[in-house]
N, C-alpha and C positions, 0 to 999 in steps of 0.2 A: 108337767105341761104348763100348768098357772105358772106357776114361778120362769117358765121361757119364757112365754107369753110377757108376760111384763119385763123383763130385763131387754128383752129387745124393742119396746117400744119406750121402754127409759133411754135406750143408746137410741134411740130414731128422735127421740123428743129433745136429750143432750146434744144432737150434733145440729137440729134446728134452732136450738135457741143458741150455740154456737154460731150461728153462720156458716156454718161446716156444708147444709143439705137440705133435703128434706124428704118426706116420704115421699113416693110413688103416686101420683092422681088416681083411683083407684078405677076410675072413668078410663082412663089410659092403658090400663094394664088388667085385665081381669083373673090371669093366671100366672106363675111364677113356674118355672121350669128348672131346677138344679140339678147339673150335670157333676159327678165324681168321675176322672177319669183315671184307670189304671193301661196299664199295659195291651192286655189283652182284654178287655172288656171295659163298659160303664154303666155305674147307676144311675139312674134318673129321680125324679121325685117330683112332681105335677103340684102345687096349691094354691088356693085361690087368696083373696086378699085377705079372710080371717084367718089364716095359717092354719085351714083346715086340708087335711090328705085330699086328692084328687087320685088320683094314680102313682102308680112308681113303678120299677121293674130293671131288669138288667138287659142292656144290648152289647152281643160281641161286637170288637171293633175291628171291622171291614167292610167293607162295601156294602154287601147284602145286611148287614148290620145298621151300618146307617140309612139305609131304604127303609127300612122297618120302622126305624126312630122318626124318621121322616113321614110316614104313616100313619104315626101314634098322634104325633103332635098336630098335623095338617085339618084335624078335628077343632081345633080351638084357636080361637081370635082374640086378637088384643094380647100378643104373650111378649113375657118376657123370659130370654133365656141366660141362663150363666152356669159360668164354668172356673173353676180356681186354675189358675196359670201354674201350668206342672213343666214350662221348660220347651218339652218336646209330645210329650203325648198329646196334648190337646188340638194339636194344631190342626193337623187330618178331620177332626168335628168338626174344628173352629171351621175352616174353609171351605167344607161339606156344605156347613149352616148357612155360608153367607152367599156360595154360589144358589141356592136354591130359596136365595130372597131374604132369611133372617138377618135378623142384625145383634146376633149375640154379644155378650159383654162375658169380659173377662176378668176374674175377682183376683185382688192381690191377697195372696195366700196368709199376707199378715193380718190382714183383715178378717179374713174368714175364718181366719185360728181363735182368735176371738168370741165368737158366736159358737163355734165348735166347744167352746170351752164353758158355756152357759148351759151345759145338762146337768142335772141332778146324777147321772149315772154318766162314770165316767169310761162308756163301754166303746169303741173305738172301731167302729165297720162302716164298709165306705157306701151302705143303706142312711146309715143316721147323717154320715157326712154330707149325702146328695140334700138331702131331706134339711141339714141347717145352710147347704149352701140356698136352696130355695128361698130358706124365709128371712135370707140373708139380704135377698133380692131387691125385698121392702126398702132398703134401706138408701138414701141416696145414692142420685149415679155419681157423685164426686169420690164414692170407693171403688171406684172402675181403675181396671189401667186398659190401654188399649192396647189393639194386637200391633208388636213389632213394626214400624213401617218398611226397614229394611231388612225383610227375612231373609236373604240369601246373604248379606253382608254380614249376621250374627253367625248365618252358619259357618262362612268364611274364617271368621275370629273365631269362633269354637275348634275348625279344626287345627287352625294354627298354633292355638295353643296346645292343643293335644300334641300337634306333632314336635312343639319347642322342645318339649320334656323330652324327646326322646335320644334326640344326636347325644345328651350328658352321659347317661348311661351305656351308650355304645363306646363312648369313648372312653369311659374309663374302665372297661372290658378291655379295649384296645390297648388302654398304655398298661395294663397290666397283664397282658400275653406280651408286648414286647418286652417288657422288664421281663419276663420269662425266657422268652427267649434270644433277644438280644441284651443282654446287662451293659447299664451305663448308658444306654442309649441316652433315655430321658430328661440324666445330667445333664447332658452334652447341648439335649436341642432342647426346646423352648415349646414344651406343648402346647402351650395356647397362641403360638405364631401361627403368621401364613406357612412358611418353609416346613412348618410340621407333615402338613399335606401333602407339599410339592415332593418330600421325602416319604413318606408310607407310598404313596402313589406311582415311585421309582423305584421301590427296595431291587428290582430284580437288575435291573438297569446301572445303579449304581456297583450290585456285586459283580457285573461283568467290566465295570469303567468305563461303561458306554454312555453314564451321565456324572454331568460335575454339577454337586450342590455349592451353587455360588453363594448361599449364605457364610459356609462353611470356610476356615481358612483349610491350607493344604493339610497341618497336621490333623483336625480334626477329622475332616475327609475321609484319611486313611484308614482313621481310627474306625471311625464308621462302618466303612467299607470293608477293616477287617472283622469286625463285632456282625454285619449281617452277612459274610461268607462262613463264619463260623455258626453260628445260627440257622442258618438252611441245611445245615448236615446232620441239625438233632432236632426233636419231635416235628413230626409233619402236622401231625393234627392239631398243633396249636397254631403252625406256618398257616395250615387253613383255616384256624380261628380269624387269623390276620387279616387275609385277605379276604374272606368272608364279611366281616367288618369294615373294613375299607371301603368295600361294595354299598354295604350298608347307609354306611355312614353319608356317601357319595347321592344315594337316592333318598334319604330324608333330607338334608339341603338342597336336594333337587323340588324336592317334594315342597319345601318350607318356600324356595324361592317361586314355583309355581303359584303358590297358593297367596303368598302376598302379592304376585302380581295381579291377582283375582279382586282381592280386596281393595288395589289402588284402584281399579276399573271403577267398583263398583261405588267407593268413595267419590270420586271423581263427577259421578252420575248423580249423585243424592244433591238433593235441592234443600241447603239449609247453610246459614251462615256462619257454622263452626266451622268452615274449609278455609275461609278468611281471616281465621282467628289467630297470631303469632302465637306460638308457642303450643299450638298446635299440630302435629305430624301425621300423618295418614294412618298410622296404624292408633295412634291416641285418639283421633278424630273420630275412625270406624267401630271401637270400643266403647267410644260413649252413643255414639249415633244409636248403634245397634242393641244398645242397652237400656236408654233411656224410651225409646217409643217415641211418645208424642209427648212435647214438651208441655202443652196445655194441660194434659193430664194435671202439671204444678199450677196450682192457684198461686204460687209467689215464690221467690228467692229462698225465702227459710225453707219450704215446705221440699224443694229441691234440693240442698244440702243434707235437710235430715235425710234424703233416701242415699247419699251417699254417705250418710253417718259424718258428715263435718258437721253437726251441729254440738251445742254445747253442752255438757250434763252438767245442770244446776244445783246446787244440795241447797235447802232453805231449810229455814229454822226458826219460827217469833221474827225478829228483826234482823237476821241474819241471817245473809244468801250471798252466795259464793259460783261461779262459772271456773270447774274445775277443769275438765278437758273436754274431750270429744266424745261420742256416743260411741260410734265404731258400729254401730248398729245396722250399717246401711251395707250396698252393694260392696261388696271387697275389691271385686276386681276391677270396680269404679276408683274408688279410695283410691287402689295402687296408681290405677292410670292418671287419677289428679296429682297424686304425688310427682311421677314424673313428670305431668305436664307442666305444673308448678316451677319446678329446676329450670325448665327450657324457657316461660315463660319470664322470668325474670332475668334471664337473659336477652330474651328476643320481642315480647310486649310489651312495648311503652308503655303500657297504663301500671302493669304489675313492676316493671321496674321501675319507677318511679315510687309507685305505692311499697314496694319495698325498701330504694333507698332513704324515704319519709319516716318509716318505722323502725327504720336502724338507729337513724338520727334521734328518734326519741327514748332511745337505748334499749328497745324490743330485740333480741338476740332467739338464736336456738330454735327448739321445735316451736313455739306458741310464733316465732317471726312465720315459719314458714307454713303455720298453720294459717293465720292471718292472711297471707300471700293466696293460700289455696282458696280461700271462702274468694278473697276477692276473685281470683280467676274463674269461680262458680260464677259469683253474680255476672260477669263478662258473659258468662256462655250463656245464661239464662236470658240477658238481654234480649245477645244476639240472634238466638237460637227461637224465643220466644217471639219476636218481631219480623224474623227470616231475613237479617238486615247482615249486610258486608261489612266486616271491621274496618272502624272508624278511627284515630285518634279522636278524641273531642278536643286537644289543644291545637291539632291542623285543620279542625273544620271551621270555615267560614260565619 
């Protein structure tokens, strides 16, 4: 307990004399509240400003669960409460707590892995967890992140991609019951065409010559036409894999273009000025939007690159130090969407193409060119994003 005790007020005293933070006003806050959420349940953990125990205890998470927690805490003034950001479980508390007046804060889990990691015993239950995210509390709000601002637009991107992964796999069940039961098909047509479709979506059509695949010339056709009338007359059950898939296939693009058109609405609606931004597209836009939260959360341009891991790992040594690549440390599916937005961007935003053809010219090539490219499209988005300001050129403006 000594030994927590002081490593946590060594990182509260390092991040103040950093300029990082500072502690809590202790006139401010009288009590500290750490929530661990699981699934079906959560722990609590109640302490006061010496990181002495108050209370603790478990509440199932429903309804009548959160009344109860509601009950426990409505005894104490001046609180603060937090909760480590788990994705999806929290959110139900989170928006419990704030409809009924609190104003919780939400801990970024890298941060709170930290102080989890300052016991003596390295015993791992989500009692001791509640119990450091509490005296974690202490610690400046600049290790807050805030809650999402566009929560239905993340959920959007969450199911989109869930559902992206799925048409690959149906389809390569599909071309592998056709090679089954039509041979040579697959030669012949072009699976990753449009006419792929237009032909699975006709097989019965074409075996009667009731349709002509105009991709096709005549020999092909026939060929076709004789490969799936001989194919319909041996196994059925894979015939109904076929078309079973087909269906399949037909309602996750259904389902994929639904759902993106969900996400242009909601893009559309969101009030921030990466919608202005070239080289930005709606589904790049919704991705970072819905990831990032609130941009203020970044004290600065670096601080916002290290969470998508573009920042640079340094190796030092005496007099020698060296910026070898990138951290990679940060959000992934951020990374990737900077990656692509980067390609588009130097295509279509003046600032990065130009800042690209600048850095060609001084014989910068390869990933470190396009690595360069990306930070600068961060700083762009940080501006803009930071400011809530409409892309600008700075060389067209007055």
């Amino acid at each position: 307990m000594l030994i927590e005790y002081i490593v946590l007020h060594a990182l509260i005293i390092g991040k103040t004399a950093a300029g990082m933070g500072r502690i809590t006003d202790p006139e401010e806050y009288m009590e500290y509240i750490g929530i661990d959420i699981a699934k079906r349940k959560f722990d609590f953990c109640i302490i006061d400003i010496v990181l002495n125990k108050v209370r603790a205890g478990i509440i199932i998470t429903n309804d009548t669960g959160f009344k109860e927690f509601l009950g426990t805490i409505e005894g104490y003034d001046n609180i603060r409460i937090g909760m480590e950001s788990t994705n999806i479980y929290h959110a139900n508390l989170y928006n419990f707590l704030i409809e009924s007046g609190y104003n919780p804060v939400l801990l970024s889990p890298v941060e709170t892995k930290l102080m989890k990691r300052c016991r003596i015993r390295r015993n791992k239950t989500d009692k001791i967890d509640s119990w450091g995210i509490a005296r974690y509390l202490v610690i400046s709000k600049n290790n807050t992140i805030n809650m999402v601002e566009y929560p239905e637009l993340k959920q959007y991107v969450s199911t989109y991609f869930r559902l992206i992964k799925k048409p690959a796999a149906v389809k390569n069940q599909l071309i592998g019951d056709l090679d089954l039961l039509y041979p040579r098909m697959s030669s012949m047509v072009n699976i990753n065409a449009m006419h792929f479709n237009d032909i699975i979506n006709n097989i019965d059509s074409i075996a009667d010559n009731n349709y002509r695949v105009k991709y096709l010339n005549s020999e092909k056709y026939e060929i076709l036409k004789s490969l799936i009338i001989m194919g319909n007359r041996n196994s059925s059950a894979v015939n109904h894999d076929i078309r079973m898939n087909i269906q399949l296939m037909e309602l996750l693009n259904n389902q994929l273009k639904e759902t993106m058109e969900l996400i242009g609405k909601q893009y559309s609606n969101a009030d921030s000025g990466i919608k202005t931004i070239p080289g930005i597209g709606t589904l790049t836009g919704s991705i970072i939007l819905s990831h990032i939260g609130d941009i203020n959360r970044f004290d600065s341009a670096v601080k916002f690159r290290a969470y998508v891991g573009m920042d640079p790992v340094t190796k030092q040594s005496g007099g020698y130090s060296i910026s070898s690549h990138i951290s990679k440390s940060g959000n992934p599916l951020m990374r990737y969407t900077l990656e692509l937005s980067t390609v588009s961007a130097i295509r279509y935003n003046p600032v990065v193409k130009r800042y690209y053809s600048h850095k060609k010219e001084q014989g910068m090539n390869g990933n470190k060119l396009m690595i360069t490219c990306a930070n600068k499209l961060l700083n762009i988005l940080y501006s803009f994003m930071k400011n809530n300001m409409d892309f600008k050129d700075p060389e067209l403006v007055d």
